[in-house]
N, C-alpha and C positions, 0 to 999 in steps of 0.2 A: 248409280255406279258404286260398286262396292271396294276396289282397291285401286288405288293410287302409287303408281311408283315413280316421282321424282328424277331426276337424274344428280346420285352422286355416288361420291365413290363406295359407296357400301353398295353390294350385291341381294343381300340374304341379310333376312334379322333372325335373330337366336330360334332354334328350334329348326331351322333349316327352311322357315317361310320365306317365300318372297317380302322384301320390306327395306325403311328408308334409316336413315337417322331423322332426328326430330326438324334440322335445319330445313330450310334450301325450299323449294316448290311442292313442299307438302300437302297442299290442301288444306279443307276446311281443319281448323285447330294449330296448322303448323305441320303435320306429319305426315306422312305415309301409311302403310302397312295394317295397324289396327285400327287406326281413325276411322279408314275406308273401307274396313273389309266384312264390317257386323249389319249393314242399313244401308238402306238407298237413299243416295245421293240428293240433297233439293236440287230447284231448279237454280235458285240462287247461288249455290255453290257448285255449280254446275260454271255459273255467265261467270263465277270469279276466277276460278280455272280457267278458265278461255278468254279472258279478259284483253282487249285488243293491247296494243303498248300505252301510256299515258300522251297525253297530246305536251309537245314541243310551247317552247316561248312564241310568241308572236299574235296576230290576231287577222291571219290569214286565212280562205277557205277553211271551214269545219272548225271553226275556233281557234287556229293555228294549228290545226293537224297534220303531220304529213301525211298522207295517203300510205294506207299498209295494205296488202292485200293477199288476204288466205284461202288455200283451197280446202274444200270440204270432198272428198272423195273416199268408194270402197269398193276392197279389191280383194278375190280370195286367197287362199296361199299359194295357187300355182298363175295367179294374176293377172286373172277375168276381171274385169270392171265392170261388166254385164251377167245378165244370164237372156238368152231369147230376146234380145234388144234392150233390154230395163237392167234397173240396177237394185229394184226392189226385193228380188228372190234370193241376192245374197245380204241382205239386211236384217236387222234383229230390232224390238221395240228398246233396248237401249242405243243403237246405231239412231234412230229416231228423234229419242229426247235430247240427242247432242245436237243432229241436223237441224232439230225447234231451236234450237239456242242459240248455235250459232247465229244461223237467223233474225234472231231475236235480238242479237248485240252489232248488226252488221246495218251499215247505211242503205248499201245496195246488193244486192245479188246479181251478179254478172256470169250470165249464162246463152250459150251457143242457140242458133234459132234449131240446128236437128233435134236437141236435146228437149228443147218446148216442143215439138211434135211428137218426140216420141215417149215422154214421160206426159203430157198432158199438164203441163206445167198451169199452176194456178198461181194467182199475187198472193203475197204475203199478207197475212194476215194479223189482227192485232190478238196480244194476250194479255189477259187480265195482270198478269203474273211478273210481266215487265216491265208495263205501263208507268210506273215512278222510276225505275229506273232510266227508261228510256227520255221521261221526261225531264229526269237528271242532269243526263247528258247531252240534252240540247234536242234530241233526235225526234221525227216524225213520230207516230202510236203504230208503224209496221215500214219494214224497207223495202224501198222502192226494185224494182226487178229491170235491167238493161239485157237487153236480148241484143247479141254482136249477131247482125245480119247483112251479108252485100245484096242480097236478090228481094228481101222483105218480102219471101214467098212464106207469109202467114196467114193465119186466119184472122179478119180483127174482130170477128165478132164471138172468139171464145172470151172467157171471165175474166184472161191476164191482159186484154187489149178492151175490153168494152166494161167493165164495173169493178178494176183495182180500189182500192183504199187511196193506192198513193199512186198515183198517175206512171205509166209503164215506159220508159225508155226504148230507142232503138238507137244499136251504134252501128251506123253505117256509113262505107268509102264516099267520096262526093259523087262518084259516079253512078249510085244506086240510080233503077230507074225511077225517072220523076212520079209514074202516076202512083206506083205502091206508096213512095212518099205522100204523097196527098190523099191518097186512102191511108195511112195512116194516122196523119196528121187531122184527116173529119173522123176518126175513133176515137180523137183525144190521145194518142199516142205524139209521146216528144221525142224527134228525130233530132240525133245527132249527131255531128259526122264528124270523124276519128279516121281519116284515112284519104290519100289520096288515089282513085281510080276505083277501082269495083271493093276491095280489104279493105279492114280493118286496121289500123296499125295499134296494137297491145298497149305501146308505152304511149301515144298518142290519147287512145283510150282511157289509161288512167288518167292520165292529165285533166281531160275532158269533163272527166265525174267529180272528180277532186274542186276545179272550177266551181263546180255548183253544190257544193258542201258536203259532197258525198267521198267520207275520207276513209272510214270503217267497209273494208271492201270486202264482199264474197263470192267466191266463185264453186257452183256444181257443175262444171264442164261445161259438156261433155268431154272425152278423152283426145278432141282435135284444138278443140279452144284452150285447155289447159296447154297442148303441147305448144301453140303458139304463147302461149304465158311464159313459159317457162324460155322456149328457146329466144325470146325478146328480154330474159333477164328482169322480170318485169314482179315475177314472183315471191314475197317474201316469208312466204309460209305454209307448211302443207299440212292440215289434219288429215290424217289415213285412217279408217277404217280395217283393217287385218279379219276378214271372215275364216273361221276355220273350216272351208271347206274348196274340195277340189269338182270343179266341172268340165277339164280337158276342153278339145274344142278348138274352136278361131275367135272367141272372144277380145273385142277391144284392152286394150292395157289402160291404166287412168292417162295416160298421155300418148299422143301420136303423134304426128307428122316428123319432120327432118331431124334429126339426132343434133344436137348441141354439139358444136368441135371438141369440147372437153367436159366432160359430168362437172356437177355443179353438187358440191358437197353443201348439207343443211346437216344442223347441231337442232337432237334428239332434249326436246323443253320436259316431255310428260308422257306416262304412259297411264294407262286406265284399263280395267279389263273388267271382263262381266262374261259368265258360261262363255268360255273360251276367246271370246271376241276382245281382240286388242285396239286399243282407241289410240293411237300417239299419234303428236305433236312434233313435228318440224320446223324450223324456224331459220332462216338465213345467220352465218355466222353477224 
């Protein structure tokens, strides 16, 4: 990542660059602007930038954490979240190294069962490169993956249900049918239920993960599972991706279903940019 812009009141540093004053959420050194804008980024200063909130008093689930949970989503500038079903065509090898990272600092990955089908979703894996960090913070050597499914019409013998690292979740209504349950359950998949009747319920959901020490939460969709996130109020943070590019079209938006009675205003934490592509940070007031 090469530049870094903060949020403060300064717009422009001298010269007419984009850039910060030294203070405030500058990145690695303190600052903005020239810090960021000669070299790429580690990956360590990468996870510090994105570093989840600090854990609360107490010594409740996740070490007293309270459950925070961010999305990881990207979307072009006229605001395709896709291209031809994926979301990989409008991505960049820096949109990438942030998705690793995230990852990397996140308990669970909380992601929709269409989206496992049609990304071909694989378990998380471990990287060298976190490894003391991760074990720092208490966490697993890779986060676990919870797929929100009512119908548990999956495969379980691809690599995210039959040879994860860390054992794969499913969050489904109590009314899921029994026998997918139990073909789940002999894959070594751990069902668990977040909903009364065939849903999911979102805020039930977090509860559920938070329970079993899963506090650092992440979500890649897809674009119906976040919109039940968000319209459950349940969201506390959105990484966006900004592709600069247009595909026209009927392409998904990063959110769907029912519109929220009233938009829900999120305060702009960070922005990052690299050949064109904008990385920011949204955060619940």
């Amino acid at each position: 990542m090469r530049r870094l812009f903060p949020v403060t009141d300064e717009t422009a540093a001298p010269g007419g660059r984009s850039g910060t004053s030294g203070g405030g959420r500058g990145g690695p050194g303190g600052g903005g602007g020239e810090d960021g804008a000669g070299r790429e980024w580690s990956l360590a200063e990468l996870a510090a930038a994105y570093a989840y909130p600090e854990a609360g008093a107490g010594s409740g689930p996740g070490g007293g954490r309270e459950p925070w949970l961010r999305a990881n989503m990207v979307s072009t500038l006229d605001g395709a979240a896709q291209h031809e079903g994926r979301s990989q065509p409008i991505s960049c090898p820096a949109d990438m190294r942030i998705f690793g990272t995230l990852r990397a600092l996140a308990d669970v990955v909380l992601v929709g069962a269409e989206t496992v089908r049609q990304e071909g979703y694989r378990p998380a894996r471990a990287r060298a490169e976190f490894a003391a960090a991760r074990e720092a913070a208490g966490q697993g050597p890779a986060a676990a993956v919870a797929v929100v499914s009512a119908s548990l019409d999956l495969d379980f013998s691809l690599p995210l249900f039959a040879s994860p690292l860390v054992p794969t979740l499913i969050l489904t209504g109590s009314a899921a049918p029994p026998d997918r349950v139990a073909a789940a359950e002999a894959a070594g998949v751990r069902v668990v239920t977040a909903g009364e009747g065939a849903g999911v319920d979102p805020g039930r959901a977090v509860r559920a993960l938070a329970e079993r020490g899963y506090t650092r939460l992440l979500t890649e969709g897809g674009p119906r599972l976040l919109g039940q996130l968000v319209a459950a109020g349940v969201l506390d943070e959105l990484c966006l991706t900004v592709a600069p590019m247009l595909t026209a079209g009927d392409a998904q938006r990063i959110a769907g279903g029912p519109a929220v009675t009233l938009p829900r205003r999120f305060t702009l934490k960070s922005m990052l940019e690299e050949d064109g592509f904008l990385f920011t940070r949204y955060a619940r007031p």
